[in-house]
C-alpha positions, 0 to 999 in steps of 0.5 A: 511546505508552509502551515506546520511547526511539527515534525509530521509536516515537515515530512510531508514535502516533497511528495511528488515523483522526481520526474513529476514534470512528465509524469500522469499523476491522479488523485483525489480530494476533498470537497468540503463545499461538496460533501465529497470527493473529486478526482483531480490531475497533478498538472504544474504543481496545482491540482485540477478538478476533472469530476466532469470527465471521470466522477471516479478513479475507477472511470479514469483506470477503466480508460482506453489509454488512462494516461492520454485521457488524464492529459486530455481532461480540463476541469476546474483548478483547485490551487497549489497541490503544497496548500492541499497537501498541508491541509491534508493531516488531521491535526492542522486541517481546516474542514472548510478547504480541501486536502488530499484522500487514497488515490482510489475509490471503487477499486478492490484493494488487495494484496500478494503476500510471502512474495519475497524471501526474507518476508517469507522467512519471518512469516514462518518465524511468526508461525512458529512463535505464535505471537510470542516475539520474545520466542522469536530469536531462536526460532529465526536462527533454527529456520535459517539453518534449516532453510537458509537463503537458498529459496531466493534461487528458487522459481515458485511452482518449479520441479525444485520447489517440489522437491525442496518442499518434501525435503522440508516435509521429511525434517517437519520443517515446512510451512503454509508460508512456505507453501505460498512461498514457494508453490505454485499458488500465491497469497492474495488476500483482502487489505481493505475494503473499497473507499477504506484507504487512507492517503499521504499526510493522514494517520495509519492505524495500528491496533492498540492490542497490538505489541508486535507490528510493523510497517510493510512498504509496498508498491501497489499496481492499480488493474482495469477490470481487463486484467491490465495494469494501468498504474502504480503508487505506493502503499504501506500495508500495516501488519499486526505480527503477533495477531498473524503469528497467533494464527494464519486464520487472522489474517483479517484481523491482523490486516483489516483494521481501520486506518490500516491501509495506507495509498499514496501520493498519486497514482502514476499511470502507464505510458511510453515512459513509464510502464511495468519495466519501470516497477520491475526496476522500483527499489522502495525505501522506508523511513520510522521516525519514532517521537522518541529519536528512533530511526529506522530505515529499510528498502526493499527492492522489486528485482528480488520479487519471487514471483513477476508481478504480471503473474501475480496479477493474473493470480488476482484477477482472471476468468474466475476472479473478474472484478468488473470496478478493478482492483489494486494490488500490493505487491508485498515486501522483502522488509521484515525489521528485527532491529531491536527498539527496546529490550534486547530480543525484543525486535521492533514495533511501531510506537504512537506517534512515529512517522512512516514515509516509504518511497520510491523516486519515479511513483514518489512519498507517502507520509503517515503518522502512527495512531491506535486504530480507534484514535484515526479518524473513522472510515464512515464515507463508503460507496453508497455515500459517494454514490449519492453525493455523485448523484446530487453533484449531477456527475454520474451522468458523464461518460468516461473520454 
């Protein structure tokens, strides 16, 4: 990575899959000369322009055999995916060249929670603390007595859940994160809205009201509009815990914030090498590097998902939830931090200026820098906007090969 003296930038590099040389890598850019954004394939380390064949991501997932149509398309080359890159962070970009955005666009951008056990628990812990963080110690060593780990065995909606659940009930210990933990109906919620999600190399937003947040490094599946899964990268779904904790009705407040919703690098489209198994086997890791010498690292591995995630896909998506753009979906995460940063008791959160970078070898690095929600960069190009830049670009007449 050339362009950088900071640390931000240093991080950047690598971004690609361990295997990139066979992988289908789609993305998208930046044109400034364009006043919009182009589709693009990662081919050879450079990055080509295939708006001709595929004007959206959407197109391009709604494909017969996505992959083999990424393959197929020429377009225009746009340069070293190293130079885009570099420009991508919005502290060192020239607005005159091109950097890289989320790997989607009109996609619904969605997300299952309370999907692994110890995520699970601490949802609980959040509830019960009612944002107070300092409350939460004994409360998390109470829950884990009564609860312990015994729910990693359990199959939601199974003839144990049930029981399990009156037992709970009769010790006044049960919880509606518990419920979607354990009971037959996942959490699927909205993260984001359409054309809102910020890529590797840019800043991720954390509300300034905010004083217990945390990252939560995800795999995101991208879904035709079919209900098949054509696709995964990476995604960190910033969480507010006090806002959460408060009350489950904030759930809006706590996820849907500007710059809160994080995709990235590429998406990696399925094909024979590369498919569900693959992310059934995926452990993701993360990174915080925090401005003041923190460290903090976690993983958190899809093997130990409580619910497979073909079914939570078709909880997402199906005869009474149809999506006719598609959808992306995260999958949730097993990471919950409780190391304490400061004050002992008072557990982790999320410092301006701290570098987040989740990864996983076969779907690659996704970057963010830290900043207040109102200090990011502010959403302001959505779907009527790309609409009409396609139109004047004379792009929506292509038909997807």
């Amino acid at each position: 990575m050339t362009g950088f003296g900071d640390a931000f930038g240093a991080a950047l590099a690598p971004v690609l899959p361990e295997d990139a040389g066979v992988a289908a890598l789609a993305g998208r850019v930046w044109r400034p000369e364009l006043g919009g954004p182009s589709v693009v394939a990662v081919r050879d380390g450079g990055l080509i322009d295939i708006t001709a064949a595929f004007p959206t991501m959407r197109d391009l997932c709604e494909a017969p055999d996505p992959a083999a149509a990424l393959r197929a398309a020429s377009g225009e080359a746009l340069g070293p995916l190293d130079t885009v890159l570099a420009n991508t962070p919005p502290g060192a970009r020239d607005r005159t060249r091109p950097w890289l955005l989320a790997p989607l666009d009109l996609q619904a951008i969605k997300a299952a929670g309370v999907t692994f056990v110890v995520s699970m628990i601490e949802r609980v812990i959040e509830e019960r603390a009612r944002g107070d963080l300092s409350a939460a110690v004994a409360i998390r060593a109470e829950v884990n007595r009564l609860v312990g780990d015994d729910l990693a065995r359990l199959r939601p909606g199974s003839t144990e859940a049930a029981r399990l659940k009156q037992v709970l009930i009769a010790q006044g210990a049960w919880s509606q994160y518990l419920e979607v933990g354990i009971g037959p109906d996942a959490e699927i919620f909205t993260k984001a809205q359409p054309m809102a999600a910020v890529g590797t190399g840019m800043e991720a937003g954390i509300h300034p009201a905010s004083a217990w947040n945390n990252p939560e490094p995800e795999v995101v599946l991208a879904v035709a509009s079919t209900g098949r899964i054509v696709g995964a990268t990476l995604g960190n779904d910033v969480n507010l815990r006090d806002v959460e904790g408060r009350s489950a009705l904030l759930l809006g407040k706590a996820k849907d914030n500007n710059a809160s919703c994080a995709i990235g690098p590429f998406l990696r489209l399925f094909d024979a090498g590369f498919g569900l198994d693959a992310i059934r086997r995926t452990t993701v890791s993360l990174e915080v590097a925090g401005a003041d010498g923190f460290r903090l690292t976690g993983a958190s591995s899809i093997a130990r998902i409580s619910r497979d995630p073909a079914d939570l896909v078709a909880q997402m998506l199906n005869a009474h939830h149809p999506y006719p753009d598609g959808a992306v979906l995260f999958l949730g995460t097993m990471f919950a931090p409780t190391e304490d940063r400061g004050a002992t008791g008072q557990g982790f959160t999320h410092k301006t200026g701290d570098i987040v970078t989740i990864a996983a070898p076969l779907l690659g690095r996704l970057v963010n820098r830290m900043a207040p929600t109102d200090a990011c960069e502010a959403w302001h190009f959505g779907v009527g906007a790309l609409m009409r830049n396609l139109a004047a670009r004379g792009k929506l007449g292509a038909r997807p090969g």
